[in-house]
N, C-alpha and C positions, 0 to 999 in steps of 0.2 A: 755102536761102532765109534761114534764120537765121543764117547766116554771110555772106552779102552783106549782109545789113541789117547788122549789124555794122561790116563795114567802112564801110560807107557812111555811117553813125554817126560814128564817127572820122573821117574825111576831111571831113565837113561842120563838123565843131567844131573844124578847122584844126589837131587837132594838139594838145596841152597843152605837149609841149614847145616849140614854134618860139611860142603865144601867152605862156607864161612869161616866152619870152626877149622879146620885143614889148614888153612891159607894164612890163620892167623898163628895157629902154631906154630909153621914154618916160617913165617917171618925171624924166626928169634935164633933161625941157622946163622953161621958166618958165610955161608955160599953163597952166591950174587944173586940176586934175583932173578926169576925165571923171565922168558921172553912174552911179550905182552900174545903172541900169538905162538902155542905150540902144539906137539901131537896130540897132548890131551884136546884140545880144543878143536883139531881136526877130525879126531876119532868121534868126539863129539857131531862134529859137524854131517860128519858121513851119516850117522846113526839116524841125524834129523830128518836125512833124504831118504833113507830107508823107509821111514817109519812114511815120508810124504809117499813113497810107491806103492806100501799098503793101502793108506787112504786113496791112492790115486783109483784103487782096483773099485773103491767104494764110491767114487762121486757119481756117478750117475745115480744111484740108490738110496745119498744120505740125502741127494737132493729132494727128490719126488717123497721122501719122508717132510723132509721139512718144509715143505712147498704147500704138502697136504695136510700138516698136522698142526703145524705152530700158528698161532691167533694173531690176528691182526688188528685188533680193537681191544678197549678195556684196559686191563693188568696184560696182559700179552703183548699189546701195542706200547702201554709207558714202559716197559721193559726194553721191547725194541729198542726206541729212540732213546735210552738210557745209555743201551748200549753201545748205541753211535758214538754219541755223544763225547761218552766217557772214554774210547778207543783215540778221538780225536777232535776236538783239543784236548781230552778233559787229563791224561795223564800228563801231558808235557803243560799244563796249567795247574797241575799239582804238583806237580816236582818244582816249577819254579816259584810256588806261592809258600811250600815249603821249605825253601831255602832262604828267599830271603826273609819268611821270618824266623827261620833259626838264627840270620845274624841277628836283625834288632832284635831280637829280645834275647841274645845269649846264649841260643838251646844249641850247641856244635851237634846234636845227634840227629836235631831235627833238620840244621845246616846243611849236615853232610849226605843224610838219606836223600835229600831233597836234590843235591849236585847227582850223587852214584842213578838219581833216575835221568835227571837229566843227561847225563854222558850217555847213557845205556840208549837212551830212546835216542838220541842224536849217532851212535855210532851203529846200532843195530837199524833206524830207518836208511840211514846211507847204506848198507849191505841191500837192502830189500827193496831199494830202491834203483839200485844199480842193474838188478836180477828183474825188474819187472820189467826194465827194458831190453833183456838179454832176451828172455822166454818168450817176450809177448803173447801172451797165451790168452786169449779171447773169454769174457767174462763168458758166467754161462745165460744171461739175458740178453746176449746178443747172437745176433741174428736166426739159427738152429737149436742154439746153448748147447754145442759140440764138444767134448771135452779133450778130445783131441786137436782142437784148433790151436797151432804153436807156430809163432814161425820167429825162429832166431831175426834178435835186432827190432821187429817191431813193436814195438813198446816205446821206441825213439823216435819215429816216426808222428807225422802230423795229426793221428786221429781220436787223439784225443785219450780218455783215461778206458775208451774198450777193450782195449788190449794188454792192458797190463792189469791181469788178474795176479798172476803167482809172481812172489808171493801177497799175501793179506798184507799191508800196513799195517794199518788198523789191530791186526792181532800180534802182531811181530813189538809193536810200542805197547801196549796192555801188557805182554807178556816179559818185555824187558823191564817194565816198571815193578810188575809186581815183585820179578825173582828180584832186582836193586835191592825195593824196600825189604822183602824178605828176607835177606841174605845179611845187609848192614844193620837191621834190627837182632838179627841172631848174634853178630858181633858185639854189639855194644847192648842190648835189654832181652836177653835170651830168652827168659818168660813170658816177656809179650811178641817170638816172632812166629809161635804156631798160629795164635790169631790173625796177628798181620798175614800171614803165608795164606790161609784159610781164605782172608776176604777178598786180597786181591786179587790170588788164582781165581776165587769164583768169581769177580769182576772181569778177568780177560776174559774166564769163559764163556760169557755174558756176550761178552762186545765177539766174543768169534761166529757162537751162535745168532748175533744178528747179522753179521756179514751174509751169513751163507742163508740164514730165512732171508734175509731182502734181493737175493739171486744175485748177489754182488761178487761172491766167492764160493768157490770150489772146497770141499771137503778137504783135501790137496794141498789147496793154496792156505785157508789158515792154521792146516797140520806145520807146514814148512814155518811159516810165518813166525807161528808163534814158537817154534823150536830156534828160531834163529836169533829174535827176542832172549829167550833165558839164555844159552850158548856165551851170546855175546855179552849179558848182563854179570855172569859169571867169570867170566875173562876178565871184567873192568876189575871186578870187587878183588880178584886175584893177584892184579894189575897193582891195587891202591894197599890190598894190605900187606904185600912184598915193600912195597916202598913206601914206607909214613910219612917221609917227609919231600913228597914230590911237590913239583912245580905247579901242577895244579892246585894243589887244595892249599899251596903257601900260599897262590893269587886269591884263591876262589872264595875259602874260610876261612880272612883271615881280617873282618872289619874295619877300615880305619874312620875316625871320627875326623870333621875339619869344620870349620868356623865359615860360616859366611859373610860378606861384605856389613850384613845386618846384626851380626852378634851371635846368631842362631848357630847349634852345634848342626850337624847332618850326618850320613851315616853315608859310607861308601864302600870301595872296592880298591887298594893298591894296589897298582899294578908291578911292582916294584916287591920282589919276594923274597920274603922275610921279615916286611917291612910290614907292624901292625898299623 
């Protein structure tokens, strides 16, 4: 089951590589660029909740699969905690370790991957983050692990992180990172974005599977999660390649050098856009 939603996931977000190439074609229209949020991205959006009410019909069942079947020691267990890990810090610690060294050392492709993740996981956890206080929906290690436990608004409430299951963080940031990198590698190194697309999908998959073996999350919640991840990640790269010469990436990628009191060159950030 959680490998059909999966794919079904992919197939409904048309792809990172064939919207990449789309977005950049279009760019070279005279028509204004499109709105950073519109029906595509809604239709999008709807489709991700669908696909969460399929899975929702499944949580009870992928649980007790995974409760019962996945390993807790050995290569099962470093796997696990791999995939913690790497859901949180470990992609918003790659995107910015990738950025800034595309500036020093030059590489704009490694620069800019590096930003398009960090936007993506910074705008799609604010969405998933918003929504886990909205649903407050009771993980399922607590108290019964009732999957119908929901109650609008607590999730903002004092008790802590039991209540805000849906959606997954965790898979929502994995999944925005990977479609970024996937997406702005198809742009600029096209040969190398099946592999990239390959590794990091299986890296979210990775980190969603361990939410739900460690009874952190519902089948449900990292269906959502991580559909709201690629969604949102696709909307950025939409967003950056309609408009080349936006405000961000004049700030973001664009190095300036300056001297210090001691002689020594250093490497920075203008704030001041346009200004290398």
């Amino acid at each position: 089951m959680l490998r059909s939603l999966s794919c079904a996931l992919l197939v409904l977000c048309g792809g990172t590589t064939v919207r990449a190439q789309e977005v950049r074609d279009d760019s070279t229209d005279n028509a204004p660029p499109p709105r950073a949020f519109s029906m595509v991205e809604a239709r999008r959006f709807a489709g991700v909740l669908a696909l969460g009410g399929l899975a929702y019909l499944a949580d009870d069942a992928a649980r007790t699969a995974l409760r019962s079947s996945a390993p807790s020691a050995g290569v099962g267990g470093a796997l696990n905690r791999f995939g913690y890990y790497y859901g949180d810090p470990g992609v918003s610690v790659l995107s910015a370790a990738m950025w800034g060294t595309g500036l020093l050392a030059n590489r704009p492709v490694l620069a800019r991957s590096g930003l398009r993740g960090m936007e993506a996981i910074a705008v799609s956890g604010l969405v998933t983050t918003l929504l886990k206080g909205v649903a407050g929906r009771a993980r399922p290690d607590v108290g019964v692990g009732d999957r119908d436990d929901w109650r609008l608004m607590r999730g903002f409430e004092g008790s802590g992180q039991d209540y805000r299951s849906a959606p997954s963080g965790h898979a929502t940031v994995a999944f925005a990172f990977a479609t970024a990198m996937t997406a702005e590698v198809a742009r600029s190194a096209p040969r190398a974005a099946r592999a990239v697309g390959l590794t990091t999908f299986g890296l979210a998959g990775l980190t969603s599977w361990q939410r739900m073996h460690d009874d952190r999350h519902w089948l449900s919640d990292v269906t959502v999660g991580g559909g709201i991840g690629v969604v949102t990640a696709l909307a950025i790269t939409r967003w950056h390649a309609t408009r080349p010469q936006n405000v961000i990436d004049r700030w973001f990628l664009r190095p300036a050098t300056f001297a210090t009191p001691r002689g020594d060159m250093a490497v920075g950030l203008s704030l001041v856009p346009g200004v290398r």
